[in-house]
VMD Tcl script that builds the backbone (N, CA, C; Angstrom):
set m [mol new atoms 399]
animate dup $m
set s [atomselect $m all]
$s set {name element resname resid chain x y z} {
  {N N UNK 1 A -27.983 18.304 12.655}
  {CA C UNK 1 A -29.298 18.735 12.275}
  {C C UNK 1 A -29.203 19.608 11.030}
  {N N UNK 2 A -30.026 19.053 9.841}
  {CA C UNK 2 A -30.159 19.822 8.660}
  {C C UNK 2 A -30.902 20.997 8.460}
  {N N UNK 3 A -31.027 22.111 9.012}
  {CA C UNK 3 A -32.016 23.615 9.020}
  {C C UNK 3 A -32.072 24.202 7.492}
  {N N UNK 4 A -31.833 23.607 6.198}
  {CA C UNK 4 A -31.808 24.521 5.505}
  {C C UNK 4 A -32.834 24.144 4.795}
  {N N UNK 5 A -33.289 24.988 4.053}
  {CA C UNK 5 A -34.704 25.388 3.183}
  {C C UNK 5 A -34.917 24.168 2.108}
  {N N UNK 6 A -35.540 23.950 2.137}
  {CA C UNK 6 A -35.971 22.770 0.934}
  {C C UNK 6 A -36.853 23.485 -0.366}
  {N N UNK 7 A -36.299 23.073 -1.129}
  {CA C UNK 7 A -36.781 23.574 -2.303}
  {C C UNK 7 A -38.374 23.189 -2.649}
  {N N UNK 8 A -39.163 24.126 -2.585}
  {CA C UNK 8 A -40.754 23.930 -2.736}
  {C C UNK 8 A -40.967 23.673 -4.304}
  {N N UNK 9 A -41.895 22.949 -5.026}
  {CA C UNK 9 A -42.324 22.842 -6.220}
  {C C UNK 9 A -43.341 24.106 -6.584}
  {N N UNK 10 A -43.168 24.675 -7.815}
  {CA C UNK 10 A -44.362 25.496 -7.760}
  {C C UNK 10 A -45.614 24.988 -8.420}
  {N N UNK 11 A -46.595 25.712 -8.144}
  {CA C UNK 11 A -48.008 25.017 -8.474}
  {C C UNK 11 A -48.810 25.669 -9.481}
  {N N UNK 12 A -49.171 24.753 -10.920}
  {CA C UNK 12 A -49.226 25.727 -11.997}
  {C C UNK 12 A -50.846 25.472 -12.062}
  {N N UNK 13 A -51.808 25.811 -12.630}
  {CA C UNK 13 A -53.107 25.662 -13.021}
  {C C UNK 13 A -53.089 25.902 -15.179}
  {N N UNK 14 A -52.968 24.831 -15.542}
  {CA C UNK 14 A -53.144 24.620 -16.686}
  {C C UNK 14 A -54.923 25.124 -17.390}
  {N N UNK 15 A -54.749 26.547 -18.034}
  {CA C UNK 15 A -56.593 26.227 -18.510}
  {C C UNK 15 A -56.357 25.890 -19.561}
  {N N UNK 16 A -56.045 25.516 -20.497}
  {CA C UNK 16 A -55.866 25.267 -22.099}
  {C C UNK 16 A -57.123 24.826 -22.365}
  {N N UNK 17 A -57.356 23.150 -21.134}
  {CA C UNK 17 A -58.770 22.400 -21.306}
  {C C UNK 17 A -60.131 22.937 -20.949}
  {N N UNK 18 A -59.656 24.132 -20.261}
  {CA C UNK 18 A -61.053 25.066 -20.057}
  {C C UNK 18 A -61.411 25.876 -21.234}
  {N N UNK 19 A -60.324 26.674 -22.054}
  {CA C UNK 19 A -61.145 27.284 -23.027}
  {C C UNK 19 A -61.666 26.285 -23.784}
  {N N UNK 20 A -61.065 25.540 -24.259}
  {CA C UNK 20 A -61.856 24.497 -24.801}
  {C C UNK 20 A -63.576 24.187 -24.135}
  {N N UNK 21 A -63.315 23.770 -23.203}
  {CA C UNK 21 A -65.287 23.606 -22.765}
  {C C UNK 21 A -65.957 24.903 -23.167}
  {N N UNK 22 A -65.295 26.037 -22.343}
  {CA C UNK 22 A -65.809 26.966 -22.732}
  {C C UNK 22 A -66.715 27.275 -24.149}
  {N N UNK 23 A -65.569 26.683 -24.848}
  {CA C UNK 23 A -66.057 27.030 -26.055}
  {C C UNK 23 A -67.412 26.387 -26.600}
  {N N UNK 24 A -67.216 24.951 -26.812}
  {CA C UNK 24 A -68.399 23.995 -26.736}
  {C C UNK 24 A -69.381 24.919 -25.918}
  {N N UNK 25 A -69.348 25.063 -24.919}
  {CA C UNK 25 A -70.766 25.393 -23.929}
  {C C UNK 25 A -71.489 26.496 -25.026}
  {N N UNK 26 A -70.626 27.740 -25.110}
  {CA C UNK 26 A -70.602 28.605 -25.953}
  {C C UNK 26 A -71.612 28.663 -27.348}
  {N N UNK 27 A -70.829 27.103 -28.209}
  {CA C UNK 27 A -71.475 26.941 -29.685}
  {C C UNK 27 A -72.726 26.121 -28.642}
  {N N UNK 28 A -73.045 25.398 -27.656}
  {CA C UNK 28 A -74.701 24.845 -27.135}
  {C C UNK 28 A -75.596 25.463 -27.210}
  {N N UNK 29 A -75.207 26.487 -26.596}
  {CA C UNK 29 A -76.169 27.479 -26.070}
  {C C UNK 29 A -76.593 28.615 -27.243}
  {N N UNK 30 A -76.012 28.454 -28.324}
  {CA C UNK 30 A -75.750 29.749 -29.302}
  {C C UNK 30 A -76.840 28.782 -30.337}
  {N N UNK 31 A -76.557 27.239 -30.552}
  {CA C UNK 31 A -77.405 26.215 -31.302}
  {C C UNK 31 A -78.884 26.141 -30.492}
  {N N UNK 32 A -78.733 25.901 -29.087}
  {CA C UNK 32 A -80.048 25.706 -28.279}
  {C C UNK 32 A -80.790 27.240 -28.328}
  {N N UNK 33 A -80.265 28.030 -28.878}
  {CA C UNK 33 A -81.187 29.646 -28.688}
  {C C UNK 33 A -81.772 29.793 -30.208}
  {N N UNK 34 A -81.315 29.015 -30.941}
  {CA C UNK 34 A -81.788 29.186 -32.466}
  {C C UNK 34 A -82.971 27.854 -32.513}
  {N N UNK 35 A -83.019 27.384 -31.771}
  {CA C UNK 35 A -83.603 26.140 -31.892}
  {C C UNK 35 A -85.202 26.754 -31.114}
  {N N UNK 36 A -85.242 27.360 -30.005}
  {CA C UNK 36 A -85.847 27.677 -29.494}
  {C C UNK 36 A -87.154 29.156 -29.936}
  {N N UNK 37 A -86.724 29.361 -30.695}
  {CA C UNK 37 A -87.158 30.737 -31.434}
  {C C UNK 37 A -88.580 29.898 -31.877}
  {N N UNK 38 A -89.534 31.071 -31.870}
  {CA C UNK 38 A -90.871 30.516 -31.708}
  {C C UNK 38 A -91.298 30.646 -33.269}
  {N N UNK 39 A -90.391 31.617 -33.791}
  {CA C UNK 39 A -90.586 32.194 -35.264}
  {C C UNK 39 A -89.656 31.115 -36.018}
  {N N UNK 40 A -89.302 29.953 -36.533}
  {CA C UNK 40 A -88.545 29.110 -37.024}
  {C C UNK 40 A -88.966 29.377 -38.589}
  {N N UNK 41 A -90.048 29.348 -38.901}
  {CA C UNK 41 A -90.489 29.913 -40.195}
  {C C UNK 41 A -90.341 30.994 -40.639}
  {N N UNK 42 A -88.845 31.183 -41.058}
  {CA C UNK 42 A -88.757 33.014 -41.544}
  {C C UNK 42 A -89.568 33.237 -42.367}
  {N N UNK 43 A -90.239 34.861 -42.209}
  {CA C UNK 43 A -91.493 35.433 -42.968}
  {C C UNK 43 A -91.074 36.964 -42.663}
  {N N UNK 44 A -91.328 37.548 -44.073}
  {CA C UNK 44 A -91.268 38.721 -43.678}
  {C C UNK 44 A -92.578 39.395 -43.526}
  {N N UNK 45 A -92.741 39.973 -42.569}
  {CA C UNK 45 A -94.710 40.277 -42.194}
  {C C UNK 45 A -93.892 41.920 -42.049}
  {N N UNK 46 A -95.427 42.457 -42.629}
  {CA C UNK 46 A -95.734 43.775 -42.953}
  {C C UNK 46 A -94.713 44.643 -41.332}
  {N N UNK 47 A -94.569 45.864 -41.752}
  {CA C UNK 47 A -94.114 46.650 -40.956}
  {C C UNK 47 A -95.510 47.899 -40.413}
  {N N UNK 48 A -95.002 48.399 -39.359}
  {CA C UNK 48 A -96.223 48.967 -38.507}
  {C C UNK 48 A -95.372 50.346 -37.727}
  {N N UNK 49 A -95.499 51.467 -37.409}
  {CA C UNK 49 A -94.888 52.478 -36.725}
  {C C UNK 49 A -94.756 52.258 -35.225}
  {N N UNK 50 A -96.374 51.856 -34.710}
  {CA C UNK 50 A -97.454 51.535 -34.077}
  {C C UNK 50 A -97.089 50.317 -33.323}
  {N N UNK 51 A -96.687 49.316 -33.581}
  {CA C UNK 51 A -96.566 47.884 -33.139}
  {C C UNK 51 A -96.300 48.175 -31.385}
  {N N UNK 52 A -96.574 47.133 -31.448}
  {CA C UNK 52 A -96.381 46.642 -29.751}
  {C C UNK 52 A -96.185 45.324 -29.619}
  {N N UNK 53 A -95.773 44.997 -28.126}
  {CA C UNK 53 A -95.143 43.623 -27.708}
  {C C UNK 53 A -96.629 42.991 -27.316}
  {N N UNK 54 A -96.565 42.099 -27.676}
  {CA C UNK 54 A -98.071 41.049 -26.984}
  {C C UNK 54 A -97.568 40.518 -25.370}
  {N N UNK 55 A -98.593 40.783 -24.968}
  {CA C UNK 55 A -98.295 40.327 -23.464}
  {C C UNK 55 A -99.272 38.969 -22.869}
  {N N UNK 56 A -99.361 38.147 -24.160}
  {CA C UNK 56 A -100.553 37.369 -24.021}
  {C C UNK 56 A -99.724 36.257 -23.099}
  {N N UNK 57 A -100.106 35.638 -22.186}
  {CA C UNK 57 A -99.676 34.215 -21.118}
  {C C UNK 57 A -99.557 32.927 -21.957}
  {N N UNK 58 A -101.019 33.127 -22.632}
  {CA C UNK 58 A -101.200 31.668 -23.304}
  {C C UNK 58 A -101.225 31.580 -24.733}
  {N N UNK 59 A -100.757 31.607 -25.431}
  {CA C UNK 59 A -101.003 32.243 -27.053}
  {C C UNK 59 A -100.174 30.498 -28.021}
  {N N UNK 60 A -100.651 30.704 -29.154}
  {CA C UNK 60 A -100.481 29.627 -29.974}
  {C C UNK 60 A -100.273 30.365 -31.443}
  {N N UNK 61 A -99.259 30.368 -32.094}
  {CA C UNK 61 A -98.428 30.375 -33.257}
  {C C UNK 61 A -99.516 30.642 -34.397}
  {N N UNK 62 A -99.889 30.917 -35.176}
  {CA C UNK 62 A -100.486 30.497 -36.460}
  {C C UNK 62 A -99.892 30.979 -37.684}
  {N N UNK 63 A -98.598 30.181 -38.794}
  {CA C UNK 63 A -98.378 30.837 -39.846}
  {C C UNK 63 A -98.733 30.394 -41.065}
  {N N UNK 64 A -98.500 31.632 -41.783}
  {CA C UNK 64 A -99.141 31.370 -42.951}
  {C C UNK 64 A -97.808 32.019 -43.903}
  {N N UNK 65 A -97.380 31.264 -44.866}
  {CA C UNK 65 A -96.324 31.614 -45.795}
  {C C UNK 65 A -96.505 32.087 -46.859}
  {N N UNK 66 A -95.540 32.122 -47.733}
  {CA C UNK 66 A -95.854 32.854 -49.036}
  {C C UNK 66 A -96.386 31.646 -49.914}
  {N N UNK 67 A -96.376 30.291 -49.798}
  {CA C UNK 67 A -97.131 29.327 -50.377}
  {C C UNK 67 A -98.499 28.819 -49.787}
  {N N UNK 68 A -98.579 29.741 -49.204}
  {CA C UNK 68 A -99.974 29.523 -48.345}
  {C C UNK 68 A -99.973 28.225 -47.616}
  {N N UNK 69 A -99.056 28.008 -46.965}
  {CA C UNK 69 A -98.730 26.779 -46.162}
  {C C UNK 69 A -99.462 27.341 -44.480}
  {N N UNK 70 A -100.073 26.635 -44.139}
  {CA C UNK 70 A -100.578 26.742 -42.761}
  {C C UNK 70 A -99.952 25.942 -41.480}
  {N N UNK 71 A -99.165 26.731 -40.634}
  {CA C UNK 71 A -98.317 26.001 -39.601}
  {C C UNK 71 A -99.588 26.332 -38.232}
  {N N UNK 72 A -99.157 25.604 -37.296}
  {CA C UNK 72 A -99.927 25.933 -35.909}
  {C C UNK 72 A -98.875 25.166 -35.024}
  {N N UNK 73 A -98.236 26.417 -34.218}
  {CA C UNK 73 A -96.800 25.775 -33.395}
  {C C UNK 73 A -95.888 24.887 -33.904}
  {N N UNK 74 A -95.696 25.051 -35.054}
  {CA C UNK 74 A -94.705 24.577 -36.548}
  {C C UNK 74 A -95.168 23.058 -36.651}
  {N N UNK 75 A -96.449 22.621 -36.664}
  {CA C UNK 75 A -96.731 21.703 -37.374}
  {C C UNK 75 A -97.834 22.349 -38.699}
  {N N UNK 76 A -97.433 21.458 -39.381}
  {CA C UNK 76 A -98.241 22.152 -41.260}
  {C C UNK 76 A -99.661 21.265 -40.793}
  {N N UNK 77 A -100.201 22.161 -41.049}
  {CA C UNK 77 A -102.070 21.909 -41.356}
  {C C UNK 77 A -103.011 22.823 -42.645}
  {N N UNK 78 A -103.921 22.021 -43.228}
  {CA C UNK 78 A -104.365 22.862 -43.920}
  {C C UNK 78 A -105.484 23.090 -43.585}
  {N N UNK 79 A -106.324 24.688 -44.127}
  {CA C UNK 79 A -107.066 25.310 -43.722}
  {C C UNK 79 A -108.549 24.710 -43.273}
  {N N UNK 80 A -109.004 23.531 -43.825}
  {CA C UNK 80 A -109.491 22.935 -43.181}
  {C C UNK 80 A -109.432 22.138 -41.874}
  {N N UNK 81 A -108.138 21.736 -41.512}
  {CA C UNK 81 A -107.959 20.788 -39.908}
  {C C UNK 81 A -107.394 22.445 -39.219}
  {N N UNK 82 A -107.492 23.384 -39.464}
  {CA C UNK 82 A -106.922 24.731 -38.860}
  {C C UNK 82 A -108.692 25.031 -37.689}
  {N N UNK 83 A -109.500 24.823 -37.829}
  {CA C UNK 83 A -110.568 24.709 -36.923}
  {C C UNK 83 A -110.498 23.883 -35.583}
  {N N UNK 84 A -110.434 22.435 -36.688}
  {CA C UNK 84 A -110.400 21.456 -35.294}
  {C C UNK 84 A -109.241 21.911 -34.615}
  {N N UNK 85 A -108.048 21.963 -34.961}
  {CA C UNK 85 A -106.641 22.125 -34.413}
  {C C UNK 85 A -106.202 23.229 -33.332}
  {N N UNK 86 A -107.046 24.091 -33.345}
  {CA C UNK 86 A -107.443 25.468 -32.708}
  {C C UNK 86 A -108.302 25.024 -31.659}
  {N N UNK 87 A -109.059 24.470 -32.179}
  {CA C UNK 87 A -110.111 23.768 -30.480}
  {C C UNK 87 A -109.522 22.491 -29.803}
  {N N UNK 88 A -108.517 21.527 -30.273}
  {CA C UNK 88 A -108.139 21.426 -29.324}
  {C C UNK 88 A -106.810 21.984 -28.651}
  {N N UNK 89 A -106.649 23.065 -29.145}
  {CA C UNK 89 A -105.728 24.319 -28.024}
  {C C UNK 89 A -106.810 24.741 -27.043}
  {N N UNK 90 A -108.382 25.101 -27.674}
  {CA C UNK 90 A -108.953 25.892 -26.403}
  {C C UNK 90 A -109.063 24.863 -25.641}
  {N N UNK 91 A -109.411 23.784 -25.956}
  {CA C UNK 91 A -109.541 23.103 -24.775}
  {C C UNK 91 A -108.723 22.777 -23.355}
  {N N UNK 92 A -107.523 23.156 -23.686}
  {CA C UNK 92 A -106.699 22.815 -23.012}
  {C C UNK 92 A -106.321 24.210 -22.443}
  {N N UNK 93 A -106.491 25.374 -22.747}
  {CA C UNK 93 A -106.571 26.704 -22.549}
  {C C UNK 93 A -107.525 27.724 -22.685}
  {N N UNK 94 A -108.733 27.519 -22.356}
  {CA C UNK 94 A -109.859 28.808 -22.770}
  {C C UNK 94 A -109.646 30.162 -22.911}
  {N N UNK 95 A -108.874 30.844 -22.334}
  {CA C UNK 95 A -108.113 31.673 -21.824}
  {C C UNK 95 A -106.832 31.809 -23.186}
  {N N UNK 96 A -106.822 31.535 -24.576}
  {CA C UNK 96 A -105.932 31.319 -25.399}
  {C C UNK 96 A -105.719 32.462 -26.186}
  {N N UNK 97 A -104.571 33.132 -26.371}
  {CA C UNK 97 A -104.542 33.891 -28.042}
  {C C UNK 97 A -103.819 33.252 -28.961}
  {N N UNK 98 A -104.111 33.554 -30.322}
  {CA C UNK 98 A -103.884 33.520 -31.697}
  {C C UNK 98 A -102.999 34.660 -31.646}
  {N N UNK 99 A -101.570 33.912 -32.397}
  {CA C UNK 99 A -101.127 34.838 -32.871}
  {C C UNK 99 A -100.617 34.443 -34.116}
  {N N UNK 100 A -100.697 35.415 -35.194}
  {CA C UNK 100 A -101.117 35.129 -36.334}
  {C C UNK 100 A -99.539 36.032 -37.051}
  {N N UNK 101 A -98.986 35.103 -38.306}
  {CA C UNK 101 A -97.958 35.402 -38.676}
  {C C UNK 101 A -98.216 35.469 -39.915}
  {N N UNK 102 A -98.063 36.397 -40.804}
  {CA C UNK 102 A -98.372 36.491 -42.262}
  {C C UNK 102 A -97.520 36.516 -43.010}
  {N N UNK 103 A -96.976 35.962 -44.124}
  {CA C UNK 103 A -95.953 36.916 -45.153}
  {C C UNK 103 A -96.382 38.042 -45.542}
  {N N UNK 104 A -95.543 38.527 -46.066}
  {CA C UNK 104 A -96.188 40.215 -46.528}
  {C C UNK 104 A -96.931 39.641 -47.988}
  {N N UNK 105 A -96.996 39.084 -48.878}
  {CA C UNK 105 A -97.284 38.796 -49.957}
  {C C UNK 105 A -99.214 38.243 -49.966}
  {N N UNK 106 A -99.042 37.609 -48.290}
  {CA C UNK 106 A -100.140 36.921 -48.464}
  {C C UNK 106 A -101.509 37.970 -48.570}
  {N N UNK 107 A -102.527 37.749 -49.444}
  {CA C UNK 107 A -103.785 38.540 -49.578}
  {C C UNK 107 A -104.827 38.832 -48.076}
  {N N UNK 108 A -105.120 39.546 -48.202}
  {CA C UNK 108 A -106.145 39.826 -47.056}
  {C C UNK 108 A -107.178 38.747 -46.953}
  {N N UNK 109 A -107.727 38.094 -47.880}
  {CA C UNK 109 A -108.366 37.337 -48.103}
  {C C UNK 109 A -108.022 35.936 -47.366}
  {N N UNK 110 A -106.916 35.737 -47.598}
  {CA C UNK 110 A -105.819 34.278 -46.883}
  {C C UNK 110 A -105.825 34.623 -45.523}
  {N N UNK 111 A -105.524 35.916 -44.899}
  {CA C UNK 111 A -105.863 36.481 -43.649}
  {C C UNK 111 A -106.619 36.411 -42.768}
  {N N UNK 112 A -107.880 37.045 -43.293}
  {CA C UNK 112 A -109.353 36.754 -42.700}
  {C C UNK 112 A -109.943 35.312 -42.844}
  {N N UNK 113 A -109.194 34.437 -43.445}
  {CA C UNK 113 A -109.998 33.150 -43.641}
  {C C UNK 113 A -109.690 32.270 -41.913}
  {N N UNK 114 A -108.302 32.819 -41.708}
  {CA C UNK 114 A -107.793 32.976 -40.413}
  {C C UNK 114 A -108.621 33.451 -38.703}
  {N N UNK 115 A -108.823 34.192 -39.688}
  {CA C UNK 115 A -109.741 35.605 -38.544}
  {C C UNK 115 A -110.752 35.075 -38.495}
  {N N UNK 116 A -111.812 34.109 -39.239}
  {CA C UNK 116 A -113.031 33.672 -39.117}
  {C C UNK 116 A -112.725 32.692 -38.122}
  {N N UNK 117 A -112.053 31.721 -38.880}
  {CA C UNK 117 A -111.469 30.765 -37.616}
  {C C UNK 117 A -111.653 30.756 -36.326}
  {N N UNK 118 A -110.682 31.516 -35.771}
  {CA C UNK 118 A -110.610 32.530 -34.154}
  {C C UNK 118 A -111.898 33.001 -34.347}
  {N N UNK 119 A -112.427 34.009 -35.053}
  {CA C UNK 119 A -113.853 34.390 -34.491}
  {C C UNK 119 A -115.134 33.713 -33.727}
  {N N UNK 120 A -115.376 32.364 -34.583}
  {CA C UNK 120 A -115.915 31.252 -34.798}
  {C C UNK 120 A -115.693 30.094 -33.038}
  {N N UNK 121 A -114.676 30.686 -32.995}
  {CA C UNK 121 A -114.328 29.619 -31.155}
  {C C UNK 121 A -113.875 30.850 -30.576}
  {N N UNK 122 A -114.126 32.266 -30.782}
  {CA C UNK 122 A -114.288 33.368 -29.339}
  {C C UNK 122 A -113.108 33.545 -29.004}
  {N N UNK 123 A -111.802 33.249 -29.353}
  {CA C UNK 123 A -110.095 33.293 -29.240}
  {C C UNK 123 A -109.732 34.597 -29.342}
  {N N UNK 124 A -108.800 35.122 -28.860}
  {CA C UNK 124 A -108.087 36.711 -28.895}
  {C C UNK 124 A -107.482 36.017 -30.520}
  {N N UNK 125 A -106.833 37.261 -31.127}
  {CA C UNK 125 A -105.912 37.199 -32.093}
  {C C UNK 125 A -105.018 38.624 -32.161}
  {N N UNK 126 A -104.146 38.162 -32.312}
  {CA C UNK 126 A -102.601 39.515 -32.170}
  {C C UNK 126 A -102.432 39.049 -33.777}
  {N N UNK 127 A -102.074 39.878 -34.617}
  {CA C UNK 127 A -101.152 40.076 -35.483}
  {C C UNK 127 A -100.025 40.973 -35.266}
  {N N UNK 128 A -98.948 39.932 -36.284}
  {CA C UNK 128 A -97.448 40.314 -35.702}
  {C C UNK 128 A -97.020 41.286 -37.297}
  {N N UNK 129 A -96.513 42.115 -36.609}
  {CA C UNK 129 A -95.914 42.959 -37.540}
  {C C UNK 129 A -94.235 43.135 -37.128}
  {N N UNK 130 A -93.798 43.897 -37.974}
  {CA C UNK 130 A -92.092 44.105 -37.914}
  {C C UNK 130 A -92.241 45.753 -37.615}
  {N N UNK 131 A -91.277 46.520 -36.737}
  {CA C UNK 131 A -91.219 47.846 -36.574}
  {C C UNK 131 A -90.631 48.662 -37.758}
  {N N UNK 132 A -90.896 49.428 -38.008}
  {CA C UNK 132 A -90.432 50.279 -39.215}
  {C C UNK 132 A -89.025 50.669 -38.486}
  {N N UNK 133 A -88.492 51.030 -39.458}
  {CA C UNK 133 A -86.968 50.799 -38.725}
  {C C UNK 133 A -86.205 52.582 -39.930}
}
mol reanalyze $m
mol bondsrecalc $m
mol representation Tube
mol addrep $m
């Protein structure tokens, strides 16, 4: 009878192929968070001491650039289809805010043409400012 010890193999766990996923997951999620940003149209809008966070539920995008380009949830419209385009948001939300994105450059005038808009179909409107820093 043979009683002596048999030599066991040891048991290794290779991650090499895990940092690897890791990593990928990593650059997804880092691409899918830039993608997602509601502000895709960089603008630099006026600064405020004062500002606050909007706590609106239902709210819809409205920018306006330094070429006076008119976005609504980053599709381009101009200031004329910016009426219809707005009603059919209320329709689908009565209960809606405007939130309104300016460059700093743009005139008050380009602003309020905005503000009539929303006035005109009874809509909240937030303007977004940057915190003084």
């Amino acid at each position: 009878m043979n009683l002596r010890k048999r030599k066991k193999g040891t048991v290794e766990v290779h991650t090499s192929a895990l940092n690897d996923i890791m990593f990928f997951l990593l650059l997804f999620f880092l691409l899918a968070s830039a993608v997602v940003n509601p502000t895709v149209v960089k603008l630099l809008v006026p600064q405020s001491s004062s500002g606050q966070q909007s706590t609106a539920k239902k709210a819809v995008t409205v920018t306006i650039d330094q070429n006076l380009n008119y976005t609504i949830a980053k599709k381009p419209v101009t200031l004329e289809q910016l009426q219809t385009a707005l009603e059919g948001y209320k329709t689908q939300d009565p209960d809606l805010t405007v939130i309104l994105y300016a460059a700093r450059n743009v005139t008050f005038q380009d602003g309020f043409q905005v503000v009539d808009v929303v006035n005109k179909l009874k809509l909240k409107l937030v303007f977004t400012v940057e915190p003084k820093k």
